[in-house]
C-alpha positions in Angstrom: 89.3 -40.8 -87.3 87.6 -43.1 -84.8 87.8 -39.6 -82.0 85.7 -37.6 -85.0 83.4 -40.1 -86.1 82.6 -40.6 -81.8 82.5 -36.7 -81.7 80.1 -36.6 -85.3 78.0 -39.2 -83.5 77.5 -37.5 -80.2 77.1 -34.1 -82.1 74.1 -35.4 -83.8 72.5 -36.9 -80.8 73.0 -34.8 -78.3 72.8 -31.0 -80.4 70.2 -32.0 -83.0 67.8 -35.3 -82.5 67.5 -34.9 -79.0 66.0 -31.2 -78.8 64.1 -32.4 -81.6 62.8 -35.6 -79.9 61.7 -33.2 -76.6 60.4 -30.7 -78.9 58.1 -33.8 -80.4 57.1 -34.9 -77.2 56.0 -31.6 -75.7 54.2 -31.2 -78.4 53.1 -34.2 -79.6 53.4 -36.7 -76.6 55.7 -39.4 -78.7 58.6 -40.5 -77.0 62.1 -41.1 -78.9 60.8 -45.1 -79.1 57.5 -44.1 -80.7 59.1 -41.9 -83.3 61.5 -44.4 -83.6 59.2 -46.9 -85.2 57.6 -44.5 -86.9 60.4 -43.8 -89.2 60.8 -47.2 -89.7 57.6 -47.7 -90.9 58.4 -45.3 -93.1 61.3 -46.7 -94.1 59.6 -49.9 -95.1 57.3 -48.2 -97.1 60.1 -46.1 -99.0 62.0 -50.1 -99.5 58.9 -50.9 -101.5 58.3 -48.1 -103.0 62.1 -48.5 -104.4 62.1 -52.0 -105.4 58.6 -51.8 -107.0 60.2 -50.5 -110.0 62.6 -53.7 -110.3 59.3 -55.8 -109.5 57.4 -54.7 -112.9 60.2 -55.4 -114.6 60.6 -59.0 -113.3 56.7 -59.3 -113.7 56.9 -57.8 -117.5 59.7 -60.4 -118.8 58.0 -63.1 -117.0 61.5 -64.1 -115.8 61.1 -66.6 -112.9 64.3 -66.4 -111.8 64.4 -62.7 -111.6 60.9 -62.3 -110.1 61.8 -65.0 -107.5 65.0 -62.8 -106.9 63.2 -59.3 -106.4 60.6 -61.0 -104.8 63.2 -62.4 -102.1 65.3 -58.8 -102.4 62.1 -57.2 -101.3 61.3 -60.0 -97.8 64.9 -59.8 -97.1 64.9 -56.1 -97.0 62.0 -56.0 -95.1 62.6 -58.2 -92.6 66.0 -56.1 -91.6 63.7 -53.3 -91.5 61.7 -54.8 -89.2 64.2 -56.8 -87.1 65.3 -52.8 -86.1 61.5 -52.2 -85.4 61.1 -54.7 -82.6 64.6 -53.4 -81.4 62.9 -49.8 -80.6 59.8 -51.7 -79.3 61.9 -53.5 -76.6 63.8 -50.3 -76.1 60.7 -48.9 -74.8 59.8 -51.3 -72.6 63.8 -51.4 -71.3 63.6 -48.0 -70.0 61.2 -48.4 -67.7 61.7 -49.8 -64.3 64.1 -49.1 -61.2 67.9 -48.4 -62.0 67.6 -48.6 -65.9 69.1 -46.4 -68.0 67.9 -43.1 -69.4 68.6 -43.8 -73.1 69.6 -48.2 -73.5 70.0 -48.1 -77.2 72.8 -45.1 -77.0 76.1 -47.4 -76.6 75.3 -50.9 -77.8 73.7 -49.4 -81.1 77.0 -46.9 -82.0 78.5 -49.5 -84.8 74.2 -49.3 -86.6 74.3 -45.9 -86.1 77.9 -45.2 -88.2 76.6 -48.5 -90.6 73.7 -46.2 -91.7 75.1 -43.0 -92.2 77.8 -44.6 -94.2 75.1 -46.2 -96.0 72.9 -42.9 -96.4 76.3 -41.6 -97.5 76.7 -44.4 -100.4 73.1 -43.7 -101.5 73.8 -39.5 -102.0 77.2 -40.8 -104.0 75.5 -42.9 -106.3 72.3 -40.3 -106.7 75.2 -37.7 -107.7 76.8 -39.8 -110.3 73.5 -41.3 -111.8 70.4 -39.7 -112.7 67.6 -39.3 -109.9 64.8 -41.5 -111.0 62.2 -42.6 -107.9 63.8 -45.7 -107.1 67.0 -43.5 -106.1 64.8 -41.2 -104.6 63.3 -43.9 -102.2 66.2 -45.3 -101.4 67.4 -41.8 -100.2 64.3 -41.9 -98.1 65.3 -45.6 -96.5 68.7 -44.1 -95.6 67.1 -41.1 -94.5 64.4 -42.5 -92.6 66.6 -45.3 -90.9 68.8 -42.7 -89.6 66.5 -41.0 -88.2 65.1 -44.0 -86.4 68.8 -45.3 -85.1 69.9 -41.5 -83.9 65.6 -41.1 -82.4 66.6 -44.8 -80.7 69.5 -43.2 -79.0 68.1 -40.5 -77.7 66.9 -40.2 -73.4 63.1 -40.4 -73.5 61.9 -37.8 -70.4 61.6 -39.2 -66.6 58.5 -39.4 -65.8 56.9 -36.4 -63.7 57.9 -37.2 -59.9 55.5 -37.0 -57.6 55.1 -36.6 -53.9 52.3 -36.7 -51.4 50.9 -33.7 -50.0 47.5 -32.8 -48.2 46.4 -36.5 -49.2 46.6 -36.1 -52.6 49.3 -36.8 -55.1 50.8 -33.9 -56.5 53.5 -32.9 -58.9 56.7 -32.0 -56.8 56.7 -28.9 -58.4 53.4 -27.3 -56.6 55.0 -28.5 -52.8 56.2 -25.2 -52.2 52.8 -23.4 -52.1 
């Protein structure tokens, strides 16, 4: 199970998030970091969006326990959103330099990676046996979103352009041969 699961995880990397992730930077210039973060800033918004219903509740009874409770559900579940946030904003910064590797986050993220599709998994299973209101709806957005993020994370960001002097200018290696 472990071998499929390893081959699953690789499959999605390498045959479907990375051609996306180049496909996003030729067009669009973000690297696999920058999208990254951005699909966990949408992430957090989905959380809140999913918990707000919870939170009028807990406002309407006037509860203090419970509001103190979705209140605190609501930090907590931020806060893990956005401890994985300042991971891919490190993971930027960890690419760069002499001798580092192409994608850092690929190997020592593997056990977040199978975490959230398990949990993405848990989230369709429950939408299945109960009826889709928005809250379920958002929280298939978190899953969906944070996947994205951790499988974006793992992906190679492109080297940059190398360059070589020619005719005292620097030029792209690519027009040397004229």
């Amino acid at each position: 199970m472990q071998k499929n699961l390893a081959r699953l995880d690789d499959t999605l990397i390498d045959k479907v998030c990375q051609p996306l992730a180049d496909w996003i930077f030729e067009s669009m210039t973000f690297d696999c970091f920058q999208i990254s973060r951005f699909c966990i800033d949408l992430s957090a918004l989905a959380w809140i969006v999913s918990q707000a219903d919870g939170a009028v509740v807990a406002a309407k009874t006037g509860t203090s326990g419970l509001m103190a409770f979705q209140f605190t559900l609501i930090v907590l579940g931020l806060g893990a959103i956005m401890v994985l946030r300042s991971v891919f904003e490190r993971g930027g910064t960890a690419g760069s330099g002499r001798g580092a590797r192409a994608n850092p986050l690929r190997a020592p993220m593997y056990i977040h990676r199978l975490v959230c599709l398990l949990g993405l998994n848990n989230v369709l299973v429950q939408m299945v046996a109960a009826p889709v209101d928005l809250g379920s709806m958002a929280l298939l957005l978190v899953g969906g979103f944070t996947v994205t993020a951790v499988y974006m994370g793992a992906c190679s960001n492109r080297p940059p352009e190398r360059r070589t002097y020619g005719s005292g200018d620097w030029q792209p290696i690519s027009v040397r041969g004229r």
